[in-house]
C-alpha positions as CSV (number, residue, x, y, z in Angstrom):
1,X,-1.8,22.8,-30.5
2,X,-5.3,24.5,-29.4
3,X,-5.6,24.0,-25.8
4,X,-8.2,24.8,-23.5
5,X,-7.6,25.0,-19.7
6,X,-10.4,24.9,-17.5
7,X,-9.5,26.6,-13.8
8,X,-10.1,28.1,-10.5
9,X,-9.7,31.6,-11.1
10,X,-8.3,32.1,-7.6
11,X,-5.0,32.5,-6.0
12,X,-5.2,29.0,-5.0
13,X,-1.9,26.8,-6.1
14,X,-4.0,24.6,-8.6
15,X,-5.2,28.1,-10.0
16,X,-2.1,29.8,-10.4
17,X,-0.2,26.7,-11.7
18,X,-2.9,26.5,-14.5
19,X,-2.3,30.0,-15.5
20,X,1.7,29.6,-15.4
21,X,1.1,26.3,-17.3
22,X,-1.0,28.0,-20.4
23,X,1.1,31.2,-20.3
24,X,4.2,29.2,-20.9
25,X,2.4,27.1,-23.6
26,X,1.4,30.2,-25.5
27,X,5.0,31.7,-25.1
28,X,6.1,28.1,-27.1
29,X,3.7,29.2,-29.4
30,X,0.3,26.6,-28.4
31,X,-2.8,28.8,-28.7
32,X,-4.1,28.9,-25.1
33,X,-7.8,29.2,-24.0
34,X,-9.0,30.0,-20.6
35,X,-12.2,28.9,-19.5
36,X,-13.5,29.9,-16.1
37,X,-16.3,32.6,-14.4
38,X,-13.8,34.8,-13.7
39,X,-10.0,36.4,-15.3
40,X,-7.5,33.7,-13.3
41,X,-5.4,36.2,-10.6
42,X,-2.1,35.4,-12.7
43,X,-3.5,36.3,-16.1
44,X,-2.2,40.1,-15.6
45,X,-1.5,40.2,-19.2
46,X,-2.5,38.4,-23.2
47,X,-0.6,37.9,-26.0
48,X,-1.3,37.1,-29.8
49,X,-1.7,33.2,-27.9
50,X,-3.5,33.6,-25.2
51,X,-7.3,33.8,-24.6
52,X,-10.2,34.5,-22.1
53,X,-13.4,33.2,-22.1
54,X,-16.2,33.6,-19.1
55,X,-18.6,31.2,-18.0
56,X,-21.6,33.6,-16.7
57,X,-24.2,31.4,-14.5
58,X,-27.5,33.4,-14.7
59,X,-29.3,33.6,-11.3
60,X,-32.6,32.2,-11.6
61,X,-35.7,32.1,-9.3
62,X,-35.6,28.3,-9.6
63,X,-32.4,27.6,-8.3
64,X,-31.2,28.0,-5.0
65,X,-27.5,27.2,-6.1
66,X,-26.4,28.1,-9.9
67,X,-25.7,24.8,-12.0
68,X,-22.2,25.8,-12.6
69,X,-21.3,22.4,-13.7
70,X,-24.1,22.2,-16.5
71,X,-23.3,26.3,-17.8
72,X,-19.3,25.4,-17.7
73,X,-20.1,21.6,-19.9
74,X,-22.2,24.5,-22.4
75,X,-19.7,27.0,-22.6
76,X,-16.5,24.1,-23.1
77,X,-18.7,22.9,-26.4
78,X,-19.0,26.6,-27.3
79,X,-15.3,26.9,-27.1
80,X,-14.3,23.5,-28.6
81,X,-16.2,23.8,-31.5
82,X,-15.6,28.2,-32.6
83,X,-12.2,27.7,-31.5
84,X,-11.4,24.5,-33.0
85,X,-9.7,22.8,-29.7
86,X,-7.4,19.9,-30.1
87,X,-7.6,19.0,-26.5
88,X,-9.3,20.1,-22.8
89,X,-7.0,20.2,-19.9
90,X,-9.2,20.8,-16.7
91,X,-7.5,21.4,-13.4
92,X,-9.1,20.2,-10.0
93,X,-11.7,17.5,-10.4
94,X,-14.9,19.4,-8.9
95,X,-16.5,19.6,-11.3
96,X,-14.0,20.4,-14.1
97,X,-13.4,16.7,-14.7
98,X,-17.1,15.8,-14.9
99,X,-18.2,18.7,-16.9
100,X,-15.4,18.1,-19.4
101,X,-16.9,14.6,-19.7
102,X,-20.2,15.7,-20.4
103,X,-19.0,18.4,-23.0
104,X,-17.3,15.4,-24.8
105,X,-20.1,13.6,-24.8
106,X,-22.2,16.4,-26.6
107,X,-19.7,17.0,-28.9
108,X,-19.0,13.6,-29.9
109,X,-22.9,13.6,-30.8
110,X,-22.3,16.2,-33.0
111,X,-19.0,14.3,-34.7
112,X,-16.3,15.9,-32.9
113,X,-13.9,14.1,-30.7
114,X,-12.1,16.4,-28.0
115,X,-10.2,14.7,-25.4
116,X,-9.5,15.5,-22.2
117,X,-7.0,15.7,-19.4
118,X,-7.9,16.2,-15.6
119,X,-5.1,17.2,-13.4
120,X,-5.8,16.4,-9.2
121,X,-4.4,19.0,-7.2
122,X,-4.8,17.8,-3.5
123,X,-8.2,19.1,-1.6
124,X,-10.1,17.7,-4.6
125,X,-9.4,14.2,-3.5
126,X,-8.3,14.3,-0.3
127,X,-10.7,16.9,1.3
128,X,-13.6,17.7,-0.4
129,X,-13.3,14.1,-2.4
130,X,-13.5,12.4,0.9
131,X,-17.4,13.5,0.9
132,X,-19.2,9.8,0.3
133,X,-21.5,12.3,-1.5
134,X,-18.9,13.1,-4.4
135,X,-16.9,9.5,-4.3
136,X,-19.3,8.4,-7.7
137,X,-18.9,11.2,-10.0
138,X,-15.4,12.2,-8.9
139,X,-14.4,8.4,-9.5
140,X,-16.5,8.2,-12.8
141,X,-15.1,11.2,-14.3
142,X,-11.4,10.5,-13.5
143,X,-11.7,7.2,-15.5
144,X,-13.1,8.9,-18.2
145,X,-10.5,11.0,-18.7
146,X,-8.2,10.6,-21.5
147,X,-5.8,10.7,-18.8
148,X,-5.2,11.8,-15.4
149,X,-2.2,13.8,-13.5
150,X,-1.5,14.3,-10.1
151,X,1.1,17.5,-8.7
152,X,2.8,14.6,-6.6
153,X,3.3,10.6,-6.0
154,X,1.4,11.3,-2.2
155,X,-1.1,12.9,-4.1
156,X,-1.2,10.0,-6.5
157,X,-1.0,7.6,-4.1
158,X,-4.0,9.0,-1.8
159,X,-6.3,9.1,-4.7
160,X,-6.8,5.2,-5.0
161,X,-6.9,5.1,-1.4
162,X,-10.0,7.3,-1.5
163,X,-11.3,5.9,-4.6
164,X,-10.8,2.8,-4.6
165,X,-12.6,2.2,-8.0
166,X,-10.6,4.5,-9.5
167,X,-8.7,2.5,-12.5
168,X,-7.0,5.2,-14.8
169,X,-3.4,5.2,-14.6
170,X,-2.4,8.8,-13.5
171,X,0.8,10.5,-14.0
172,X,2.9,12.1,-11.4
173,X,3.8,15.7,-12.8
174,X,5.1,17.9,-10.6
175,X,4.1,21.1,-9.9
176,X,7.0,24.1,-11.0
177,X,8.0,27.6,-11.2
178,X,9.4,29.6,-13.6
179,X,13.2,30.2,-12.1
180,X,13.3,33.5,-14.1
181,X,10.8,35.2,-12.0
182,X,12.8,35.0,-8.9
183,X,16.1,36.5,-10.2
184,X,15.5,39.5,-8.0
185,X,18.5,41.6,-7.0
186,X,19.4,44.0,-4.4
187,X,16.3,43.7,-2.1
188,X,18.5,45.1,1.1
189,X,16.7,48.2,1.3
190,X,13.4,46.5,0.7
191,X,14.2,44.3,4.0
192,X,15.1,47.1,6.0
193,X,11.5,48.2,6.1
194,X,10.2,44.9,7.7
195,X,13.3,44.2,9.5
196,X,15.0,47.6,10.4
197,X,17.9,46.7,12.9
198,X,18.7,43.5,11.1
199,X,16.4,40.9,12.5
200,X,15.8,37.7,10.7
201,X,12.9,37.7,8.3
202,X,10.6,34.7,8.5
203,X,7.3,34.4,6.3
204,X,4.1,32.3,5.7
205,X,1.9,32.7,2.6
206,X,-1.5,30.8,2.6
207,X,-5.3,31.0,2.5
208,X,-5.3,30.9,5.9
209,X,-7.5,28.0,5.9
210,X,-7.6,25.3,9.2
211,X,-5.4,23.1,7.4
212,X,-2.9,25.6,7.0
213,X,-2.5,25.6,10.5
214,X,-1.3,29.1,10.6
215,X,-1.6,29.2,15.0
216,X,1.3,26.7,14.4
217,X,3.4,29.8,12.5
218,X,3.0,32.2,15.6
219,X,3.8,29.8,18.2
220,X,6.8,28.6,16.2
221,X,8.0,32.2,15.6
222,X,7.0,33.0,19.2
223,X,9.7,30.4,20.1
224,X,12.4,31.7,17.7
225,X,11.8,35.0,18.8
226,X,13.1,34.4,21.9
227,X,16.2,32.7,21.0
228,X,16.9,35.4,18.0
229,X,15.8,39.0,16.8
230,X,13.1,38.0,14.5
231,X,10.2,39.9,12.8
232,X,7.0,37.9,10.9
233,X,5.3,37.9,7.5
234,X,2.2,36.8,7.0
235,X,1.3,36.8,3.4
236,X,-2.7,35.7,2.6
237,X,-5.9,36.1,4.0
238,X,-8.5,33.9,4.8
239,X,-11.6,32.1,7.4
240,X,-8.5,31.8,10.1
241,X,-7.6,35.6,10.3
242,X,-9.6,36.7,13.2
243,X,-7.9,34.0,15.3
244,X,-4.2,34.5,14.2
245,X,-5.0,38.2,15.0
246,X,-6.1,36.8,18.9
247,X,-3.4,34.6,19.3
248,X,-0.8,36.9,18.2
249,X,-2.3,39.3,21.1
250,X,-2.2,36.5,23.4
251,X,1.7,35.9,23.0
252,X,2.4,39.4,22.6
253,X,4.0,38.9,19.5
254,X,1.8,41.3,17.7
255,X,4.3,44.1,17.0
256,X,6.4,42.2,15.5
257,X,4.2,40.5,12.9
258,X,2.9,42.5,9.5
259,X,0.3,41.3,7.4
260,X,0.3,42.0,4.3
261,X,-3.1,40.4,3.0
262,X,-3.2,38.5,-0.5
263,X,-0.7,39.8,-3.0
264,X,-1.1,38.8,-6.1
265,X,2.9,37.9,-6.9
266,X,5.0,37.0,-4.4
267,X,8.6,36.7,-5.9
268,X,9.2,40.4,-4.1
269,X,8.3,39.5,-1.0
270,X,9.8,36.3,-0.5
271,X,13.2,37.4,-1.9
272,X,13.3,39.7,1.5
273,X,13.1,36.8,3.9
274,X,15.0,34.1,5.9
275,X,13.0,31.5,6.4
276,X,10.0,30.6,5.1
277,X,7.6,28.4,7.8
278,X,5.0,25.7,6.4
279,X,2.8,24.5,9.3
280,X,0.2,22.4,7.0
281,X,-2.0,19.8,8.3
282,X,-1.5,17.7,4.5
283,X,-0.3,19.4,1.1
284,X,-0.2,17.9,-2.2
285,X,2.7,19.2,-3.2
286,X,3.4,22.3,-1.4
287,X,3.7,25.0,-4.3
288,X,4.2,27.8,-1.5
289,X,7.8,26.2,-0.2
290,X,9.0,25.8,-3.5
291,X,8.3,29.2,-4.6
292,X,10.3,30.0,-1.4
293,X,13.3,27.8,-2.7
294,X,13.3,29.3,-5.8
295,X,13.7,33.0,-3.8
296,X,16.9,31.0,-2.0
297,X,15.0,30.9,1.2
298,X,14.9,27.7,3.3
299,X,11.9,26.0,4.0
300,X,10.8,24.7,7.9
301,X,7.7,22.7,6.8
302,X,5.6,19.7,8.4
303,X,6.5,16.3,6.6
304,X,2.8,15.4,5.6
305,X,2.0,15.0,1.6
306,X,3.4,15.8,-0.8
307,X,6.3,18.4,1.1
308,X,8.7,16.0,1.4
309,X,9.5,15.4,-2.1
310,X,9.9,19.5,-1.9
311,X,11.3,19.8,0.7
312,X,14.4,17.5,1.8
313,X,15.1,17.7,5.4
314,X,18.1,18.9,6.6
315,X,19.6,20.1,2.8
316,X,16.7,22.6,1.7
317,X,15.4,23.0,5.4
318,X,13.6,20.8,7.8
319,X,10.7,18.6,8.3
320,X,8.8,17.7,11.3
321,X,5.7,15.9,12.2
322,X,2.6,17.9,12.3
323,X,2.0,20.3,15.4
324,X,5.4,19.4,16.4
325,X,6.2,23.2,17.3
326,X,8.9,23.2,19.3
327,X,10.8,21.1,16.8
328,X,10.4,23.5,13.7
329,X,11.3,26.3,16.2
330,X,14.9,24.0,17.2
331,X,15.0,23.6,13.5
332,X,14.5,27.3,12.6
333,X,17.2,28.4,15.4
334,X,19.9,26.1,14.1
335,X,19.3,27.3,10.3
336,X,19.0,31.2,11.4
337,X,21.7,31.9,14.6
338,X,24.7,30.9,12.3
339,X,25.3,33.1,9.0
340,X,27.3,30.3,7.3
341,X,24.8,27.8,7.9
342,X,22.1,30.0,7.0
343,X,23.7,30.5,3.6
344,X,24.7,27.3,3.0
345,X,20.7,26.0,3.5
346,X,19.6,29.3,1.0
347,X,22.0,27.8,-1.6
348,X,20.7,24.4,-1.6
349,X,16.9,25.7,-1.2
350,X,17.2,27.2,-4.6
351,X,19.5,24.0,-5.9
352,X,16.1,22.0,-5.0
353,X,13.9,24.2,-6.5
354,X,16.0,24.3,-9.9
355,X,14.4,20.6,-9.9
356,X,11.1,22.1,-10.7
357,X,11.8,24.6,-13.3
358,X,9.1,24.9,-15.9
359,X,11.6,24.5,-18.6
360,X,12.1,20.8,-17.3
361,X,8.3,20.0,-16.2
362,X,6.7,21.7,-19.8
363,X,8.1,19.3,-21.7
364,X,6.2,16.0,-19.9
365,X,2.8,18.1,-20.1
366,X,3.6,18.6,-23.9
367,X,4.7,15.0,-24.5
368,X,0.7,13.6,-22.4
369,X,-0.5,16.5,-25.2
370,X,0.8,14.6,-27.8
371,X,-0.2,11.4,-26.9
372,X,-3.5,12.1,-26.3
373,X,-4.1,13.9,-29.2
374,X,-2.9,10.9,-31.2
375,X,-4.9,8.0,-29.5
């Protein structure tokens, strides 16, 4: 098949699980076309299958915002017709979905018939889709598609709360990882430079964004700290920065927290650590914890969204309601001050997230391909 996969070039999780998506495509042997205004962070490299293509908005006079929606729908008919797509897989539904639409329509003007799949991803529907302003095209262009995903069943579930008009039957496909790229061995001497007299490594990666609730992260590892020789990692950057960096002076916790700003690939990093903390307001799915299971560290995670069909309290780690610090930090202690235990939860995070592998999870994206194609 010739796919095209229209993304958020960012290190967002609906970003980089487009780019893992078309990479392993292209290593099954699909040819694979990117289509955003800037190289995805997780397309370090191309093969013989695997193709870039930018979407340049020109800044005119005219406009006080560029109409990336109308240059994306041009450049997706450039594509589809040169390149011969069989099908358009656009992740996130602002505005992927509706500029898919409206490159279908053109197209099909000109006799070509190019369906299209959108795939929700969480803030698309249950942040920014909550706008009243958005609720018409977001709803129009999902029941347009030739069919619709979602990364989980809350996910699914919460989009025809919020649309209530919304018709299309979507399709719960998780979101993965690719197992392989966590087999990383002998990271002792690695942890020794974050955790030098054998404290317990904890971590949080995120776009430090409100809903991420990172204060949550410091005051739960202010907690633990006290019961146990802990040190922090906080893995991201983001609008919340400035006030993690306050609070952290506030508790006095500072000195034993390093930041370590975006990183591109975090299999390295997370192979180091503990525990990994998840303080979220709401996730879809929850991509960050499951790339923790897959690096056998446990996950101590609110029980909003989509997290707890990731995470599974009390075998993989533990849930607790939102903002509920004090129980993640009784949740943390009992995981962390007991080497057997802690083991035991590192052996069945990765068990969970061998339930996501993208060997088992390509396949269903393939077979909604298929059927597509043939409608």
């Amino acid at each position: 098949m010739k796919i095209g996969i229209v993304c958020y070039p960012t290190f967002g999780g609906s970003g980089v699980v487009a780019t893992e998506l078309g990479t392993a495509l292209a290593a099954k042997g699909h040819q694979v076309h990117f289509i955003s205004y800037s190289q995805p962070v997780r397309l370090d490299f191309f093969s013989g299958n695997l193709f870039y293509h930018e979407v340049n908005v020109s800044d005119y006079p005219l406009f006080d915002y560029p109409p990336y929606e109308l240059v994306l729908a041009s450049k997706l008919v450039d594509v589809v017709k040169y390149e011969k797509l069989d099908l358009l897989h656009v992740h996130y539904a602002i505005p992927h979905a509706s500029a898919a639409y409206m490159a279908k329509q053109i197209l099909a003007s000109q006799g070509i018939n190019i369906p299209f799949i959108t795939t929700l991803h969480g803030t698309d529907i249950t942040l920014v889709g909550k706008d009243p302003s958005f609720e018409p095209v977001i709803t129009f262009a999902i029941n347009q598609s030739d069919a619709v995903t979602a990364v989980s069943q809350s996910l699914k579930d919460d989009t025809y709360t919020n649309f209530p008009n919304v018709k299309k039957d979507i399709h719960v496909i998780p979101n993965f990882i690719c197992l392989d790229d966590y087999k990383l061995e002998n990271q002792h001497s690695n942890k020794k430079m974050y955790a030098p007299y054998g404290e317990k490594l904890l971590i949080h990666v995120s776009n430090f964004r409100k809903v991420k609730r990172v204060e949550d992260v410091l005051r739960v590892f202010d907690k633990i700290r006290k019961q146990i020789p802990a040190k922090l990692i906080l893995v991201g950057d983001g609008p919340e920065r400035a006030t993690i960096e306050k609070l952290c002076r506030v508790l006095d916790t500072c000195s034993d927290i390093k930041s370590l700003g975006k990183i591109q690939n975090p299999e390295k990093i997370l192979s180091i650590a503990d525990l990994f903390l998840l303080t979220s307001e709401t996730e879809s799915f929850g991509l960050a914890a499951l790339e923790a299971m897959a690096s056998h560290v446990p996950v101590i995670s609110t029980n909003s969204g989509g997290i707890p069909e990731v995470n599974i309290n009390g075998f993989s780690g533990f849930l607790s309601n939102v903002g509920d610090v004090d129980d993640m930090a009784k949740n943390a202690v009992f995981i962390l001050k007991d080497e057997t235990t802690l083991q035991t939860f590192k052996t069945n995070a990765y068990e969970q997230a061998k339930k996501f592998d993208i060997a088992k999870i390509l396949p269903l994206y393939e077979d909604l391909y298929n059927k597509v194609i043939e409608k």
